[in-house]
N, C-alpha and C positions, 0 to 999 in steps of 0.2 A: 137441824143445824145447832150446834153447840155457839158459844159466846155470853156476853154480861147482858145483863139486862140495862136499862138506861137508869134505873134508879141505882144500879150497883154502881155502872160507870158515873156515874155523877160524884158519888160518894169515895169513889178512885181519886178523882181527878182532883177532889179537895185537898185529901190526902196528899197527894204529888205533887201537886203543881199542876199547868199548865207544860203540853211535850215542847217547847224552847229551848235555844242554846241561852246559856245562861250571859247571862250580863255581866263584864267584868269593871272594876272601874279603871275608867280613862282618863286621860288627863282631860280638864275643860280646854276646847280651843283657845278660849281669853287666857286661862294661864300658858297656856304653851304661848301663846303669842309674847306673854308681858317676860318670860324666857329668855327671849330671841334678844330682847330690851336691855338683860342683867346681866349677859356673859361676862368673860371676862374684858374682850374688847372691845365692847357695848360700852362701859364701866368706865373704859379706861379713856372712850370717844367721850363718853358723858360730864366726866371731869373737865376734860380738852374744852368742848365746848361752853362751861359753866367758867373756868381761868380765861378762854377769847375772851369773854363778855367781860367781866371783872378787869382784864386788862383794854377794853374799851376797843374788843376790835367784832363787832359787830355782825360784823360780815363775814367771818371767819366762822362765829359762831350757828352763825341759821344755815353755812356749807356743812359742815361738821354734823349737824343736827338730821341734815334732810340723810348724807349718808347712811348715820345710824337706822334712821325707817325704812329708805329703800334696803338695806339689807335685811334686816329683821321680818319685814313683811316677805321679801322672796325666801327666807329660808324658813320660816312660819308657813308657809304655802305647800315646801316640798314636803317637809315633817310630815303636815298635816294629812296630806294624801298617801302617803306612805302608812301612816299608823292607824290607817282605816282598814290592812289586809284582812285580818282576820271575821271582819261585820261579815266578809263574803260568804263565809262560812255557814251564817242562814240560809243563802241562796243556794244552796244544793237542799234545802228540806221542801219537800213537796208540798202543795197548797191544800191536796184533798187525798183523802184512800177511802176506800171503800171496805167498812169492818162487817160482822154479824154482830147488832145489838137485837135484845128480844126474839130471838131466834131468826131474824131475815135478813138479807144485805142490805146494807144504807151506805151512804157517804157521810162522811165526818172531816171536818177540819183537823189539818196533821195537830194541829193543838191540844186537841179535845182526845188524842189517844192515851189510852193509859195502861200501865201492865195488866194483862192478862184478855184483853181485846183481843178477837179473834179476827186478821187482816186477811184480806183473801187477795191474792198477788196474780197479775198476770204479766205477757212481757211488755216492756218498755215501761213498769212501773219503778218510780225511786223510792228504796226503802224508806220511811218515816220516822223508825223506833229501831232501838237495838229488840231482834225477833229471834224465835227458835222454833223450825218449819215442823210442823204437823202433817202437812200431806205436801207429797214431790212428786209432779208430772214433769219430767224430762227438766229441773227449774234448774236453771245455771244465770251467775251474777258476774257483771263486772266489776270488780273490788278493785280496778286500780289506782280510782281517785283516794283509795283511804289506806288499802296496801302499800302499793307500786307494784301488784303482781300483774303483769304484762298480760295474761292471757285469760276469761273468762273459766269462771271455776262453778263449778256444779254442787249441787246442795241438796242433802238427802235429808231423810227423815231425822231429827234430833240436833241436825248441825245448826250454828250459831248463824244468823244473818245481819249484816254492820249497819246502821246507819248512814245515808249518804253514796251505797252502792247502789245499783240498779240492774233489774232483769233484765236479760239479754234475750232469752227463752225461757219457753213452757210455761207451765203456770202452779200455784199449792194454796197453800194454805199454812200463816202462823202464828203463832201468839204473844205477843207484845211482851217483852221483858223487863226491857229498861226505856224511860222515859226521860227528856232533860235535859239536865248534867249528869247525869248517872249512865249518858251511851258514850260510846267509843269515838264518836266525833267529836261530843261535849272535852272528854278528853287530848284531845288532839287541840281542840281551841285554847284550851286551859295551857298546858306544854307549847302554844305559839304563843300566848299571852306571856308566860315566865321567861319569854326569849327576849331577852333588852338589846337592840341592836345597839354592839362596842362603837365609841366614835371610833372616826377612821385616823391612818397616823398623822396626816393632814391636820386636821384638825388640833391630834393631843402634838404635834410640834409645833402649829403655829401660836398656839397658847404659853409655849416655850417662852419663843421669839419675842409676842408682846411684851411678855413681862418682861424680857432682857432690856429691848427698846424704851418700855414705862420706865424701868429703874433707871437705865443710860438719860435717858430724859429730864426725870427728876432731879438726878443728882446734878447733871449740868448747869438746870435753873434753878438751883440752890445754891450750888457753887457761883454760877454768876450774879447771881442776885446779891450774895453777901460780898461779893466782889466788888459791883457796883455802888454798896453801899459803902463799904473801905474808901472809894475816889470820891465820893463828894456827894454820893446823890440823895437822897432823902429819904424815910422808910416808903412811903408809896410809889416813889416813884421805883428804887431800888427792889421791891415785890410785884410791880409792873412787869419792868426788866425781863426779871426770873421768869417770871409767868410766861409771858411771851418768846422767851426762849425754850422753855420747856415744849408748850407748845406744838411750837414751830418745828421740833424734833419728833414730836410724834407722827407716826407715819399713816394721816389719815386715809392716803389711797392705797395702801398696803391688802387692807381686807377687799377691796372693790375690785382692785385689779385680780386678785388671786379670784376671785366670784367668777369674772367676766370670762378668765382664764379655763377654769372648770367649765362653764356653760358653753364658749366652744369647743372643748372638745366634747362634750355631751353631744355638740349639736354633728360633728365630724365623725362620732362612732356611730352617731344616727342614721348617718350617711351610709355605713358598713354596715346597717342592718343591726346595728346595738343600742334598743331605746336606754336609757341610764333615768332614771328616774330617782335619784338622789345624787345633788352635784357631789358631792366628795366621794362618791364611790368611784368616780373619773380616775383620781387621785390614789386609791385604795386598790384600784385594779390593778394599775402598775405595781404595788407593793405586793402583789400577790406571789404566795410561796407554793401554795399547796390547791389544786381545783378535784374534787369529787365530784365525777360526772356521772351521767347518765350513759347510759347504749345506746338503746334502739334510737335513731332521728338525729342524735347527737353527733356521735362517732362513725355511723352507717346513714346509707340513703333511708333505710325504712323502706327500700323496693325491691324485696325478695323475689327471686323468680327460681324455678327448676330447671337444671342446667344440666340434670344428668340423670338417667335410670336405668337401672341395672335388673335383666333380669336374669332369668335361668337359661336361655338362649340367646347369653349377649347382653351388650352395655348399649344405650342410646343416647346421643348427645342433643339436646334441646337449646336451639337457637332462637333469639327472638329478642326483639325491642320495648324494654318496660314493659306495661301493661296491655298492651295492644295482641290480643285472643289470636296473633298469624305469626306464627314461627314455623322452624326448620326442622324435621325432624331425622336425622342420620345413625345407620345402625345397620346390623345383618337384616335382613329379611325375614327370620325369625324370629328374632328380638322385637322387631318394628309390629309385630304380629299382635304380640303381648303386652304393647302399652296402652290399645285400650280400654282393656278389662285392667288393668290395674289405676289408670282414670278416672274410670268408672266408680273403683270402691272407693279411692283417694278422695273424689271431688265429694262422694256420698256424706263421707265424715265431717264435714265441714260447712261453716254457713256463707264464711266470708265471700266476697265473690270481685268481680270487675266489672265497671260500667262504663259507658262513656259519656262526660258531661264536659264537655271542651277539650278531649284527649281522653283517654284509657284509665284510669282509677280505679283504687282499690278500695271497697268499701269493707268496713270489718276489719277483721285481723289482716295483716298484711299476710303474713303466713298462709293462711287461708284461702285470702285473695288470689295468689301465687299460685295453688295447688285447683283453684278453677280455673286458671291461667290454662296452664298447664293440660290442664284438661278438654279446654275450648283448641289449643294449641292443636292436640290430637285426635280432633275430630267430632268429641261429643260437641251436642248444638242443645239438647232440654236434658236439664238436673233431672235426678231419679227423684221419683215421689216417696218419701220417707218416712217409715210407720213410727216409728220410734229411735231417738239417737242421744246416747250418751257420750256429751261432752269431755275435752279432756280433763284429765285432774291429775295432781304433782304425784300422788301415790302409786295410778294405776302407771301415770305417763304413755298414756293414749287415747283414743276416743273410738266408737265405735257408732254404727247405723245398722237396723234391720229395715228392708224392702223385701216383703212376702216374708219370707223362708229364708231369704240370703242377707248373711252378715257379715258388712266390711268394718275391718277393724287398720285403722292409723294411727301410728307414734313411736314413740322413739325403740330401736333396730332390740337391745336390750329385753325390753318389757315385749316385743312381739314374738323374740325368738322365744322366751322361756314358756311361750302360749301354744308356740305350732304345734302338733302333733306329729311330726317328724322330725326327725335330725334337721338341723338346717345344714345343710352341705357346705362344705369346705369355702366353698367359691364365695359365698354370700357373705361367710367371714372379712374373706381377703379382701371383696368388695369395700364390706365397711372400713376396715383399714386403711385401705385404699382412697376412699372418699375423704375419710375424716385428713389424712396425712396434707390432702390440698385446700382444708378451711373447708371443706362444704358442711351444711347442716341437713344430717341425716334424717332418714322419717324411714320406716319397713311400712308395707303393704299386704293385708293378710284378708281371706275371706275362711268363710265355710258354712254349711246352711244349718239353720236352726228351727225348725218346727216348734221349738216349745213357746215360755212365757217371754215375751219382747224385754220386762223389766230382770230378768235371770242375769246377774253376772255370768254364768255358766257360760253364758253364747260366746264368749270373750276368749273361750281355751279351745285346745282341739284344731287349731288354726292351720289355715295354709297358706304356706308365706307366695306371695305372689311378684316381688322384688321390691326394690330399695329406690327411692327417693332421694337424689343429692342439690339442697338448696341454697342458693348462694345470696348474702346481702349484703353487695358491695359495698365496702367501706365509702366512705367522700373521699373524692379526689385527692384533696391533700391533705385528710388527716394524719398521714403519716410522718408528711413534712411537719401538720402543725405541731407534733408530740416531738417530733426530734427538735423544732426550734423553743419548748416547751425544757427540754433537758439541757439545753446549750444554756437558756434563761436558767438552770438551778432550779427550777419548778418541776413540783415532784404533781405528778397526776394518778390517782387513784379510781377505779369502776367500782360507784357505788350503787347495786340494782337490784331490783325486788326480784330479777327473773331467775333461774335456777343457776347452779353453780356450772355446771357444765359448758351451759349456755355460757353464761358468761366469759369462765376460761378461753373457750373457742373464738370468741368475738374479740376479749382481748390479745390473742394472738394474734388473730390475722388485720387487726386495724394496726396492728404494733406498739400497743400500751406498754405490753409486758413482752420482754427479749428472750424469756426462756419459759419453761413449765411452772410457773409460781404458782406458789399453794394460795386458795383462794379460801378465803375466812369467809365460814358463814357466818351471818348473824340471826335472829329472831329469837323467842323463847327456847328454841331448843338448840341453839348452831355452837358454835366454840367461839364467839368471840372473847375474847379474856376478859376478866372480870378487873384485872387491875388497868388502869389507865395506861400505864406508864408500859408495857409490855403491847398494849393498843397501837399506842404510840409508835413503839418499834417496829411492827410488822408492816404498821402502811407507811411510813416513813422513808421507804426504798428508792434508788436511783431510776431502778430495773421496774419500776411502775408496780401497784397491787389491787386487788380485785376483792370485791366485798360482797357479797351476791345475800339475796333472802332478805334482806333490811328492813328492818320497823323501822318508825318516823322516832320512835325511843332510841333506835340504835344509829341514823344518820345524826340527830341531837346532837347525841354524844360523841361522835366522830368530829363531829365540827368543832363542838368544846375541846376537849379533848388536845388536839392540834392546836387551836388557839391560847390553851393555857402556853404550850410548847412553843411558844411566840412566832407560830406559822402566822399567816396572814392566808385566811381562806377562802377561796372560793368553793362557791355550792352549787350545784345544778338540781333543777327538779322542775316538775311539772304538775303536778297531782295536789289536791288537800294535802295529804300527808306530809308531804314535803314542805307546809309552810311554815313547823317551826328550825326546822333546821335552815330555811334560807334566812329565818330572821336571828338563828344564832350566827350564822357565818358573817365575816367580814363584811362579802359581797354574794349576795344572794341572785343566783341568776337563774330566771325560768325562763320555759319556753316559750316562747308568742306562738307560733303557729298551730302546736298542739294542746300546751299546755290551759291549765285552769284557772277562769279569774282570780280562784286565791292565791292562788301559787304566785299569778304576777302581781297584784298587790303586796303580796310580802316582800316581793323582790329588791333589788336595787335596778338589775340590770336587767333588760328582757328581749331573748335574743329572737328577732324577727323571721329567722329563718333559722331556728332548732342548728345550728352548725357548729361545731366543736372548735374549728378554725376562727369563728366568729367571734370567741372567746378570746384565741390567741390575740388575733388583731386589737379587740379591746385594752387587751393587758399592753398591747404594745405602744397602743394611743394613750395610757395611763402615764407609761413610765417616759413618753415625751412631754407629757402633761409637766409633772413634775419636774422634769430638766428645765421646765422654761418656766415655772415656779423658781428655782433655785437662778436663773439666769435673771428675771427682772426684781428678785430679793437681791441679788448683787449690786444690779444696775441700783436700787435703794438704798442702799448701806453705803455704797460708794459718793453719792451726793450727798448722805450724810455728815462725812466726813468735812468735804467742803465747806457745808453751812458753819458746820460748829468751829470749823476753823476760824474765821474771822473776829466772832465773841473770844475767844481762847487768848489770841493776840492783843486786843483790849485789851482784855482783863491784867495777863501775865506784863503788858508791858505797864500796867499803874495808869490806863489811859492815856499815854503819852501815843502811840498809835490809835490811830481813830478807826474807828468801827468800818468795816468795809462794806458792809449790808445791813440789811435791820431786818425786825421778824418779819415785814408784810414780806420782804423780796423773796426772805425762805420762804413764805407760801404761799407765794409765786413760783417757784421753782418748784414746789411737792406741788401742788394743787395742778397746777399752768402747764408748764413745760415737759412734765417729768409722765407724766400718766399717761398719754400718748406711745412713746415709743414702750413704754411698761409693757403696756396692752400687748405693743405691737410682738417684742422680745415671748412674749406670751403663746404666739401664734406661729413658731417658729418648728418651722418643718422638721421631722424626728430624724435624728440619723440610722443611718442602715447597720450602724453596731449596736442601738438602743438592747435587743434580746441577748448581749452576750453578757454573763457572768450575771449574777443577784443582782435583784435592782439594789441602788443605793438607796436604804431606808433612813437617814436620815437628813433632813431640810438644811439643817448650819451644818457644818462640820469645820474642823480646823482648815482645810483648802479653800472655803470659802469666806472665812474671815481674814483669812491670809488675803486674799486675792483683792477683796472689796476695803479693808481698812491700811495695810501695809501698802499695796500696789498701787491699783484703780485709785481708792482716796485719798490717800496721800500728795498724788501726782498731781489728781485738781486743785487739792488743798494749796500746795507752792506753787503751780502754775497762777491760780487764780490771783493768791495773795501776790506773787509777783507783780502781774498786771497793775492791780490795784499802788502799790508803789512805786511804780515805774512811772505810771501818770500822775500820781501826786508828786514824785521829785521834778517830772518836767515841768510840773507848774511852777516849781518853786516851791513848795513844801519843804522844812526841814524837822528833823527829830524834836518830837516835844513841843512841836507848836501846834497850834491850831491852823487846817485849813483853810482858807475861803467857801463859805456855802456852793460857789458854783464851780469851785474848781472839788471837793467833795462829791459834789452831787456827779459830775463828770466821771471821777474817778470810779466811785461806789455802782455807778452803771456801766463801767468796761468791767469792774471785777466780777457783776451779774451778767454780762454778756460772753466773759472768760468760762465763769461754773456750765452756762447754758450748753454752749459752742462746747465744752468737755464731755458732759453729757452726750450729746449727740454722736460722740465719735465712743464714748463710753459703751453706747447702747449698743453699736457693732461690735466693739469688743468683745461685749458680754456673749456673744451667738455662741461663741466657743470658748472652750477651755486650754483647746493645744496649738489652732493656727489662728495666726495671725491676722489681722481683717484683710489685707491684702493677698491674702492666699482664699479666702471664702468667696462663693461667687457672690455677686455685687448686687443682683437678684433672686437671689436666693429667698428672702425676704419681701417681699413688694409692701405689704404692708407698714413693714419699720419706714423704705421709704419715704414712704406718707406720712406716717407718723413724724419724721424727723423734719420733713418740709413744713408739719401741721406746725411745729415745734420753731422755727426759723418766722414764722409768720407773726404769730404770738411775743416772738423775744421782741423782733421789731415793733409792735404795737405798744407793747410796756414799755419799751424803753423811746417811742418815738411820738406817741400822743402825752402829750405836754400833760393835760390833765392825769390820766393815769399813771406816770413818770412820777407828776408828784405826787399822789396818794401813795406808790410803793418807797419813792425815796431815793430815788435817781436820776440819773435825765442820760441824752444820747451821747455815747461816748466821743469823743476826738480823734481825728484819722491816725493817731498812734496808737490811741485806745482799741480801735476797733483792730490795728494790724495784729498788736499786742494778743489779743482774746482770740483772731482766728487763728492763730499759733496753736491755741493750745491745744485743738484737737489733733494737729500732728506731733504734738512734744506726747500725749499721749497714745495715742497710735504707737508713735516708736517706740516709748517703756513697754505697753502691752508685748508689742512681738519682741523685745529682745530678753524679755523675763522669759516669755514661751519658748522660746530658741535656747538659752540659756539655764532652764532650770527643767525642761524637759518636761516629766508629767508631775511636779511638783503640782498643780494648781489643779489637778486632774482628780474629780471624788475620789473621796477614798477607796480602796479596795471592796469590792464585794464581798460580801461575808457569806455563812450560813447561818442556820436560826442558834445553832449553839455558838457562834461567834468567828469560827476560827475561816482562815482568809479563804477564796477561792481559785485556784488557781487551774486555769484551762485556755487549753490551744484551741481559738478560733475555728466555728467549721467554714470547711471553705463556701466566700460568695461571689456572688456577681458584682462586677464591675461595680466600686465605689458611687455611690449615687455625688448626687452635688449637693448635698444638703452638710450640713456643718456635722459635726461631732459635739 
């Protein structure tokens, strides 16, 4: 036996390294944590709380504080497990292999391999080292965890062996090439490490919004504070003031609500078979433009069966229930003669097979599976015992078996006919035509006997064709629907797959990806994908759906980038190693749960429990009502807003001769107390049945919703409230310019907190819709708001009705005018809401959907089902 001797390999190993994926550096947890601590509206709570304390409100300040940690700690958590995908990456290097050191076999630690080690491989071994095979007895490898090539590939003398794959069969012999970071998997780690997952638009808008809020905030308690100080008050007390009003503007439950908001629907796609394992991709998902899927499992069951076989005397048609070896077999009588010998050679070629372990399964290739299916179908009951059998391979495009002298050869109609020794007759043509014209996936069937060497490609020509193979891998039920509600949504979906082009075109026809014969780009070292971006761009960028077939983990990367430069918002599918740095380039990285690999889901966002393509839809559909009701309880916020600052505004502008209607604690009372509640609830609000028509709307403010929340909704509290509040101060007697009585004050200042309260609540319904009225919504549509509004009615009464806490906030219980005054207001606004919506139409309605280059979209509804009852 050839190999190192152990003082060589020693003297290797020093040289090299140890065989390791290398260590990249990471960020320390302590710092990602102290992260979470500096954002921006970490930053901006950090201030908030440090001006509470300073302006002497205590209590305000250790609220504010505890927020900051509980959010930092929960999104410090998800990061952190999230940015662990690629460690997993060691977990596919095996513990031990078995080399020739000193000319005999040993076992060695995969560590302890170094180039030029002689490995001796048998099957169910995982490769260790990037290798190059010395001796090949029938050795075929699974490379789909590092490819994505779907089917088991065969390796002959000289050829290259990967890292991270594994024998499927046979056995060889080879020798150690590359060790480290110097193999093909260390590469692939390297290429997921360079992948910095983009924040989501969530994120880069609500970072907007604070800063709009900070600056709205500051300047008020700047303004008022100098204001304060103009009437009389003193520098400390006048920077108190300010302080406390700035404050009291900042919208401390702004980030908690929007948390709580994302973690239910994480919890609700959960439900749908959609783990989300980073909240903002909830949010992200809705925004999605562009999803590169996978095939097999994805878009199809993954449960092939033969449906059809065609011989020289006649077609037969194969009936039968999944995997279960009892089907139907119908056909002439001459035909029916000739499908067990072509069974025979069909199942010969093949390893995959069916079992049963709680029902009928396919173990192996599903293909495979199918084709022993098939075979048990028609009668065979013991596989042939097989002297030798080569695997299929992308070149020959088929496989063959010698048993004695006889050898069956299977794969695709093409690469058999050019092999027969005969014309293949007219019919077998038409056949294929024929087959292919209904989606089926063809296979020819060919033997002839060979006496000579078992390893002779020779045996492989001279063939006689024995008939044709038609197999079918139903699509899912309704991925057809999910791809047309996929183009209704402006979402462009492209097949991006490692398995042949053929394949693929085929598959994307018949699930309905692609509506006509589209040219399908290969990609890998040698395919046509274009070299400039921008021309990339173009080609998958299609209405009509496209097709990528052949793909390195290089070329899905760049697919993702690519589109995302072109301000797509992308989803990624994958399952495999390979695929873990493109899910960590894409927006939203989604792998598989059922089949896929632990790297794959760690790098993910999103991991779909049951491999289903419609799974995806539903998610994207659960996103973009995520975000509607993001946009619905930012209104319901902006709108109270308005109210608060309204009563400082009136002081100030009237020179103090108006007395202050509320004071800071009552605003936060009103943000902290009352308001967070139905937020939540607004939060929870069931999607409508138009949510997939037209482009999500990508962004969070828009002019509709500052229209709606500061002109409309705020406005309307603002004067309703402020009326209140002067309505009861003139009945007490109150006149312009004077001072009122502390208790008649205190009366007044608590109907005009019971007026903002009682608006709110009718605010909160408002907010469920855009176009109808609360009186046109069902009334339980909502159950939660409900509650929330009752939590909200419970609370108002306790502030305003325990003595002691009444006077800590700075009010007391209003007067039976006061209270009739303040329940008004939620029907003074109710009626602005619906006669704005009746009257202005869809003024208040997001803006138009766009596409990624801007321009509007404009499309006629497909038809649905009866209006559900959930709001719009």
């Amino acid at each position: 036996m050839r190999g190192l001797t152990s003082e060589e390999a020693g003297r290797r190993l020093a040289e090299h390294g140890p065989n390791v994926l290398p260590d990249t550096d990471r960020p320390r947890p302590l710092r990602e944590l102290a992260a979470q601590f500096t954002h921006t509206f970490a930053i901006l709570l950090w201030v908030a709380a440090g001006l509470a304390l300073l302006a002497g409100l205590p209590q305000l300040s250790v609220a504010v504080v505890v927020i900051i940690v509980l959010n930092a700690v929960f999104a410090f958590w998800q990061e952190y497990r999230a940015d662990r995908s690629t460690q997993r990456l060691k977990g596919l290097l095996p513990a031990r292999v078995r080399v020739v050191r000193d000319g005999r076999p040993c076992d060695v630690g995969v560590p302890e391999l170094v180039p030029g080690d002689l490995v001796i491989l048998a099957a169910g071994d995982r490769i260790g080292a990037d290798m190059r095979v010395e001796v090949s007895h029938g050795l075929w490898l699974d490379e789909s965890m590092v490819t994505g090539e779907s089917r088991p590939v065969p390796h002959r003398l000289g050829e290259q062996l990967m890292t991270g794959s594994f024998i499927s069969q046979g056995e060889g012999e080879a020798v150690v090439e590359a060790t480290g970071d110097a193999t093909t998997l260390a590469g692939i780690s390297t290429l997921a490490e360079s992948a910095h997952r983009p924040p989501s638009p969530l994120t880069v808008q609500l970072a907007g919004v604070v800063r709009a809020v900070a600056l709205m905030a500051l300047a008020a308690g700047s303004l008022l504070g100098v204001a304060a100080l103009a009437l009389g008050l003193d520098l400390t007390q006048a920077f108190l003031f300010g302080v406390g009003v700035a404050v009291a503007l900042v919208p401390e439950g702004l980030l908690p609500t929007v948390t709580l908001s994302l973690a239910r629907g994480a919890q609700v796609m959960a439900g749908r078979k959609a783990l989300v394992r980073r909240l903002d991709a909830v949010e992200t998902l809705g925004a999605t433009t562009f999803i590169c899927t996978d095939k097999t499992g994805t878009l199809t069951q993954n449960r092939m069966s033969v449906v059809d076989v065609v011989t020289p005397r006649g077609a037969v048609v194969v009936a039968g229930a999944g995997y279960e070896p009892v089907g139907e077999l119908t056909g002439p009588d001459e035909a029916l003669a000739r499908v067990g010998g072509i069974a025979v050679a069909a199942s010969a070629c093949v390893t995959g097979q069916v079992v049963e372990r709680d029902g009928w399964i396919a173990v192996g290739d599903p293909m495979e599976a199918a084709i022993d299916c098939f075979a048990r179908r028609s009668g065979l009951t013991e596989p042939a015992a097989r002297v030798v059998r080569h695997p299929y391979s992308s070149d020959r495009m088929l496989s063959s078996a010698q048993t004695g002298d006889e050898v069956s050869v299977l794969g695709a109609p093409e690469a058999v006919f050019a092999r027969c020794a005969d014309e293949v007759p007219a019919s077998a043509r038409e056949a294929l035509g024929e087959l292919t014209t209904r989606g089926r996936r063809v296979l020819a069937v060919a033997r002839r006997t060979w006496p000579g060497d078992p390893d002779d490609q020779a045996k492989e020509e001279g063939l006689e064709l024995l008939g044709l193979l038609g197999l079918e891998d139903p699509p899912r039920p309704d991925v057809a629907e999910s791809l047309e509600a996929c183009r209704t949504a402006d979402i462009r979906v492209v097949m991006v797959t490692g398995d042949h082009p053929g394949t693929a075109r085929a598959i994307a026809l018949e699930v309905g990806l692609v509506r006509h014969e589209s040219t399908v780009v290969v990609g890998g070292p040698d395919g046509d994908l274009p070299d400039d971006d921008g021309e990339l761009a173009r080609l998958l960028d299609t209405p009509d759906g496209a097709v990528v077939a052949r793909v390195t983990p290089a070329d899905k990367f760049r697919i993702a980038r690519v589109l995302r430069e072109r301000g797509h918002v992308v989803a990624m599918t994958g399952d495999g190693v390979n695929d873990a740095p493109a899910l960590r380039e894409a927006d939203v990285g989604v792998a598989m749960g059922a089949s896929g690999s632990d790297v794959a889901r760690e790098a993910a966002d999103l991991v779909l429990l049951d491999d289903h393509f419609g799974t995806i839809v539903a998610a994207i559909e659960l996103g973009r009502a995520t975000f509607r009701n993001v946009r619905r309880f930012l209104t319901y916020h902006l709108t109270d807003n308005v109210a608060e600052l309204a009563p400082f505004a009136a002081w100030a502008l009237s020179g103090g001769s108006f007395p202050l209607a509320i004071g800071v604690l009552q605003v936060l009372a009103l943000d902290i107390g009352t308001d967070m509640l139905p937020a939540l609830a607004l939060g929870a609000e069931p999607p409508s049945s138009r949510v997939l028509e037209g482009r999500h709307v990508r962004r969070l403010v828009d002019r509709s919703l500052l229209l709606r929340a500061f002109t409309l909704l705020g406005l309307t509290e603002a004067v309703t409230s402020m009326t209140v509040f002067t309505l009861v101060l003139v009945g007490g007697g109150w006149s312009w310019g004077t001072t009122p009585e502390a208790v008649l004050l205190a009366s007044a200042s608590g109907a005009a907190f019971a007026a903002i309260a009682c608006a709110q609540m009718a605010n909160a319904f408002a907010c469920r819709s855009t176009v109808r009225p609360v009186w046109r919504m069902p009334f339980l549509g909502n159950r939660l708001l409900l509650l929330a509004v009752g939590s909200e009615i419970v609370l108002l009464v306790l502030m305003l009705g325990l003595p002691p806490l009444a006077d800590v906030l700075g009010g007391s219980w209003p007067t039976p005018l006061g209270w009739v005054l303040a329940l008004a207001c939620p029907l003074v606004l109710v009626a602005v809401d619906g006669i704005a919506k009746h009257v202005t139409g869809r003024r208040f309605l997001p803006d138009p959907p766009t596409r990624a280059d801007g321009t509007a979209v404009h499309r006629t509804p497909r038809p649905r089902p009866a209006p559900s009852a959930e709001p719009g």
